[in-house]
One Martini backbone bead per residue (centre of mass of N, CA, C, O) as a GRO file, in nm:
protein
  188
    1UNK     BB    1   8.843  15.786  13.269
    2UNK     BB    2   8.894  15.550  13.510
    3UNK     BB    3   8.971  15.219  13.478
    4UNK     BB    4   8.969  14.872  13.509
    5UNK     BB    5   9.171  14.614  13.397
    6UNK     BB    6   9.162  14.348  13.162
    7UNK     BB    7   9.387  14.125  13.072
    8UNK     BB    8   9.395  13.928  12.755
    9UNK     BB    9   9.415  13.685  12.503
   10UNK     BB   10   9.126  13.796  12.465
   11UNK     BB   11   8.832  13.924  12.298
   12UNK     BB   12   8.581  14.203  12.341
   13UNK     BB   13   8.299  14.357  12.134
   14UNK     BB   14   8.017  14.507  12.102
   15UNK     BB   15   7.775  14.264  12.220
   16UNK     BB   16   7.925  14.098  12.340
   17UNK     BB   17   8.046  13.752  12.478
   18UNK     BB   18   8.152  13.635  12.822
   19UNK     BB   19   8.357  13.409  13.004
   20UNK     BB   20   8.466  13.427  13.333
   21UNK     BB   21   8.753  13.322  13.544
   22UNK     BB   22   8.768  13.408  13.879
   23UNK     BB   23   9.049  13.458  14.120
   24UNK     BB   24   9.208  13.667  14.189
   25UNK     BB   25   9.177  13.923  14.381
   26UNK     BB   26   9.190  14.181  14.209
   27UNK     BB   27   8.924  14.074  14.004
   28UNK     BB   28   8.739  14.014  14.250
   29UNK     BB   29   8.717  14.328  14.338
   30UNK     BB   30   8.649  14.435  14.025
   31UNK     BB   31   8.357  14.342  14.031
   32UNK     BB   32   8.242  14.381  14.290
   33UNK     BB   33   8.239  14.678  14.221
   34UNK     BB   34   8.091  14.661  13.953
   35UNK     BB   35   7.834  14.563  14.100
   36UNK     BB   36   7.773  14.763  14.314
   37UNK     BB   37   7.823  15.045  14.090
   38UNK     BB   38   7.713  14.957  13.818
   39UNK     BB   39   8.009  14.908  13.691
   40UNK     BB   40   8.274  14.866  13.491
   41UNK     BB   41   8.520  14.739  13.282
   42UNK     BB   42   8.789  14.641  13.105
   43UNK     BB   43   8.884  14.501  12.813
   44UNK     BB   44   9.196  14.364  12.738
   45UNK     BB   45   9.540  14.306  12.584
   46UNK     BB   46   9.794  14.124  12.528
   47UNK     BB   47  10.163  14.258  12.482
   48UNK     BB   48  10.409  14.028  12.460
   49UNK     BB   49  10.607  14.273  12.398
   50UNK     BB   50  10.532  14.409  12.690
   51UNK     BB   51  10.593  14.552  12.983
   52UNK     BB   52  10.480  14.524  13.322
   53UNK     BB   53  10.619  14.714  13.466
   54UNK     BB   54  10.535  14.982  13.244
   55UNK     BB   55  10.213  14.901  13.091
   56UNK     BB   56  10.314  14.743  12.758
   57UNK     BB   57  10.122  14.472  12.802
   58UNK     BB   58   9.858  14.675  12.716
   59UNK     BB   59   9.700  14.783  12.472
   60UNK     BB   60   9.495  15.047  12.340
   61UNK     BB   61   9.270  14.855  12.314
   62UNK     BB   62   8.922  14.840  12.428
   63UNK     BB   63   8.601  14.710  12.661
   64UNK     BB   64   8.340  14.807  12.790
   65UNK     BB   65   8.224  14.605  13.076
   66UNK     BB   66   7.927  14.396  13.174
   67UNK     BB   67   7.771  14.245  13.407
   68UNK     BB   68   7.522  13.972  13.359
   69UNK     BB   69   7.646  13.743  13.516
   70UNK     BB   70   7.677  13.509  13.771
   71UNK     BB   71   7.896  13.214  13.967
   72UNK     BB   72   7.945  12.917  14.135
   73UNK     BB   73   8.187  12.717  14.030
   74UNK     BB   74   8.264  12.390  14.105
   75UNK     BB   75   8.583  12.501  14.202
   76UNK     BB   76   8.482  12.797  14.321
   77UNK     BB   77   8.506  12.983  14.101
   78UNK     BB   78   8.395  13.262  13.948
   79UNK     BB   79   8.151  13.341  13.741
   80UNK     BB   80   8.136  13.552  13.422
   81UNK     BB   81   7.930  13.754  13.278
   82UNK     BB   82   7.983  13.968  12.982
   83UNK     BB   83   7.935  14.293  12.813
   84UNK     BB   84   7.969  14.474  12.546
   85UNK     BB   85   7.958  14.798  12.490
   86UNK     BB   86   8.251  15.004  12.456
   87UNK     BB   87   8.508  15.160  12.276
   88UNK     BB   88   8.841  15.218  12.374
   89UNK     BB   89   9.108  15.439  12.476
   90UNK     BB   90   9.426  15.353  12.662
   91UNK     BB   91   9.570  15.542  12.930
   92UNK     BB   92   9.781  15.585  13.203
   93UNK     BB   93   9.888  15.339  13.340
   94UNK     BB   94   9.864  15.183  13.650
   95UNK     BB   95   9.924  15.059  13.980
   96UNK     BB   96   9.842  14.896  14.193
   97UNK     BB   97   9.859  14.731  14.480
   98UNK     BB   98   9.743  14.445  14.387
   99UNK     BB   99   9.777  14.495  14.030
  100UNK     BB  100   9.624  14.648  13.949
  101UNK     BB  101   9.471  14.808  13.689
  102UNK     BB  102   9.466  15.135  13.564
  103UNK     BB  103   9.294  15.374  13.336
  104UNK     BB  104   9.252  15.602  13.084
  105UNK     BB  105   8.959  15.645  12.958
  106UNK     BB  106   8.823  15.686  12.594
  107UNK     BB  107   8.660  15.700  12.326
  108UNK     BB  108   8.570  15.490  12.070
  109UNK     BB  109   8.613  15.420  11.716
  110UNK     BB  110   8.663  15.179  11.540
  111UNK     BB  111   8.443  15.198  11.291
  112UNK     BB  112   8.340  15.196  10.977
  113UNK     BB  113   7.990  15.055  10.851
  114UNK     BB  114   7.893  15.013  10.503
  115UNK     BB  115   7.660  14.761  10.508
  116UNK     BB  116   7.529  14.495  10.356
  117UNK     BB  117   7.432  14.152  10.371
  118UNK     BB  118   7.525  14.072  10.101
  119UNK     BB  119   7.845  14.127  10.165
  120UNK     BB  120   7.835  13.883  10.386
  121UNK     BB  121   7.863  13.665  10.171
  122UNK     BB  122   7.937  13.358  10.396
  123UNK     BB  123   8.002  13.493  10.701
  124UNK     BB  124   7.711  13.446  10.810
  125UNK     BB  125   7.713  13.154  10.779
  126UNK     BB  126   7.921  13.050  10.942
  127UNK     BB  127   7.846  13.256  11.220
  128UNK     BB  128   7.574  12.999  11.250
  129UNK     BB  129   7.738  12.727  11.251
  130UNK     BB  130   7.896  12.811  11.524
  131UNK     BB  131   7.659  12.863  11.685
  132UNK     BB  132   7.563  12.562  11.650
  133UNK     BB  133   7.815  12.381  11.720
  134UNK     BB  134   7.902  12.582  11.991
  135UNK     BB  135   7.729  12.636  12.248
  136UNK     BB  136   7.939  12.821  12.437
  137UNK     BB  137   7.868  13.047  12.254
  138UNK     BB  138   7.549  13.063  12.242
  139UNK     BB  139   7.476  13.069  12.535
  140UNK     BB  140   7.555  13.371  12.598
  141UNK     BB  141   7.315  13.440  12.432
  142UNK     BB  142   7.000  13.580  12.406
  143UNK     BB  143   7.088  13.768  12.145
  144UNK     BB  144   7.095  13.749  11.796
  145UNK     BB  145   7.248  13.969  11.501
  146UNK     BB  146   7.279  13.822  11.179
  147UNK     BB  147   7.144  14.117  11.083
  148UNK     BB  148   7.436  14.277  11.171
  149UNK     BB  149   7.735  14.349  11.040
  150UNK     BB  150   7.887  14.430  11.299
  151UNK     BB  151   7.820  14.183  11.445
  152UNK     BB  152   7.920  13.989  11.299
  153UNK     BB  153   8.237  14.104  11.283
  154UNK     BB  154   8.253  14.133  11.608
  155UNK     BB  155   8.255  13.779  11.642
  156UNK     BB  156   8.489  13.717  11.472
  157UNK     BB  157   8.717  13.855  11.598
  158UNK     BB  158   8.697  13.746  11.812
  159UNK     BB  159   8.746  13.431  11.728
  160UNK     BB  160   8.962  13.455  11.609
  161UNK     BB  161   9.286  13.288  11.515
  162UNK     BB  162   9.482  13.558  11.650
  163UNK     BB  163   9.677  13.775  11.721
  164UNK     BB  164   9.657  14.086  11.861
  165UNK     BB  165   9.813  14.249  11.681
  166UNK     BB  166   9.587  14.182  11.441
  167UNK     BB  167   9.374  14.299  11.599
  168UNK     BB  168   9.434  14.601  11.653
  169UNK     BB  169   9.476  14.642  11.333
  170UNK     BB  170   9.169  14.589  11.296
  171UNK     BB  171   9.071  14.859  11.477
  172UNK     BB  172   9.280  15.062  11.373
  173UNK     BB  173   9.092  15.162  11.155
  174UNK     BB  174   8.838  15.287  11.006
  175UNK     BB  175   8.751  15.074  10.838
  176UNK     BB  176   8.587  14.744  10.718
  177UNK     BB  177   8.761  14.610  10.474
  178UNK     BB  178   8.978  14.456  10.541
  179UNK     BB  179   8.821  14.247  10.735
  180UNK     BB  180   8.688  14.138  10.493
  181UNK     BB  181   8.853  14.065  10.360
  182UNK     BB  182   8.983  13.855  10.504
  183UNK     BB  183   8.739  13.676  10.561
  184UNK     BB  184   8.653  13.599  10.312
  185UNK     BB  185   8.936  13.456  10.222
  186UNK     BB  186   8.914  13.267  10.505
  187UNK     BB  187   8.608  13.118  10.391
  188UNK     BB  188   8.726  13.034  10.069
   0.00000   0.00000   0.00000
């Protein structure tokens, strides 16, 4: 299926929410449109080592992401919060008239993980802590679900100040354990 793409130097993965401000024409059409048709747009990144001409400019792992609320912000541009669906990737890219990307996208699945909560002590209290400290962050969410490991592990890469290149690099695992063993690490 055809979807146009948001490309971003930050990353959602399902569950995750996210704060955009829209000012482009091409991503205001972009929002419009998923607004009007009640449909989504991929969240995908950057790789900064990719050319924008050939469309090698954007990783081939995103996230189908649905608009849960706008707003008119303080400085005109148009405020947009969105929820990460499900992992897609993304073949095909194209580039409309007005530099819209558009790529065909096909359901993905990040990883498996079989994973108990007490695996996850102290990265869930971390990320407890994150969103205590952090209002901007915690504010995104209605509901957090700090015992569920997979939402756990993916508000982390969320998170992680890591490039692209390590995001996706830890999306195409199979399972979360490479993930997991960085975080303990990171956390310790």
């Amino acid at each position: 299926m055809k979807m146009p793409l948001f490309p971003l130097s930050s990353h959602i993965l399902p569950k995750g929410r996210m704060a955009l401000r829209i000012f482009e024409p091409r991503y205001v059409r972009m929002i419009k449109q998923a607004c009007k048709d009640d449909s989504g747009f991929v969240i995908c990144m950057l790789n900064s080592s990719g050319n924008a001409q050939q469309n090698s400019h954007i990783f081939p792992l995103g996230t189908v992401c649905k608009v849960v609320d706008f707003d008119l912000l303080d400085d005109g541009l148009l405020g947009v919060t969105v929820e990460g669906m499900h992992s897609v990737s993304i073949n095909d890219i194209e580039t409309e008239r007005d530099d819209l990307r558009v790529g065909t996208c096909s359901a993905s699945h990040i990883w498996t993980c079989e994973l108990k909560m007490a695996d996850l002590h102290p990265i869930d209290v971390r990320l407890k802590e994150i969103f205590e400290r952090y209002p901007d962050v915690s504010s995104l969410y209605t509901e957090t679900l700090f015992n569920d490991p997979m939402w756990v592990i993916n508000r982390w890469i969320e998170l992680l100040p890591v490039g692209a290149e390590q995001k996706q690099h830890f999306l195409a695992q199979q399972d979360c354990q490479k993930v997991l063993k960085y975080l303990s690490q990171l956390i310790e």
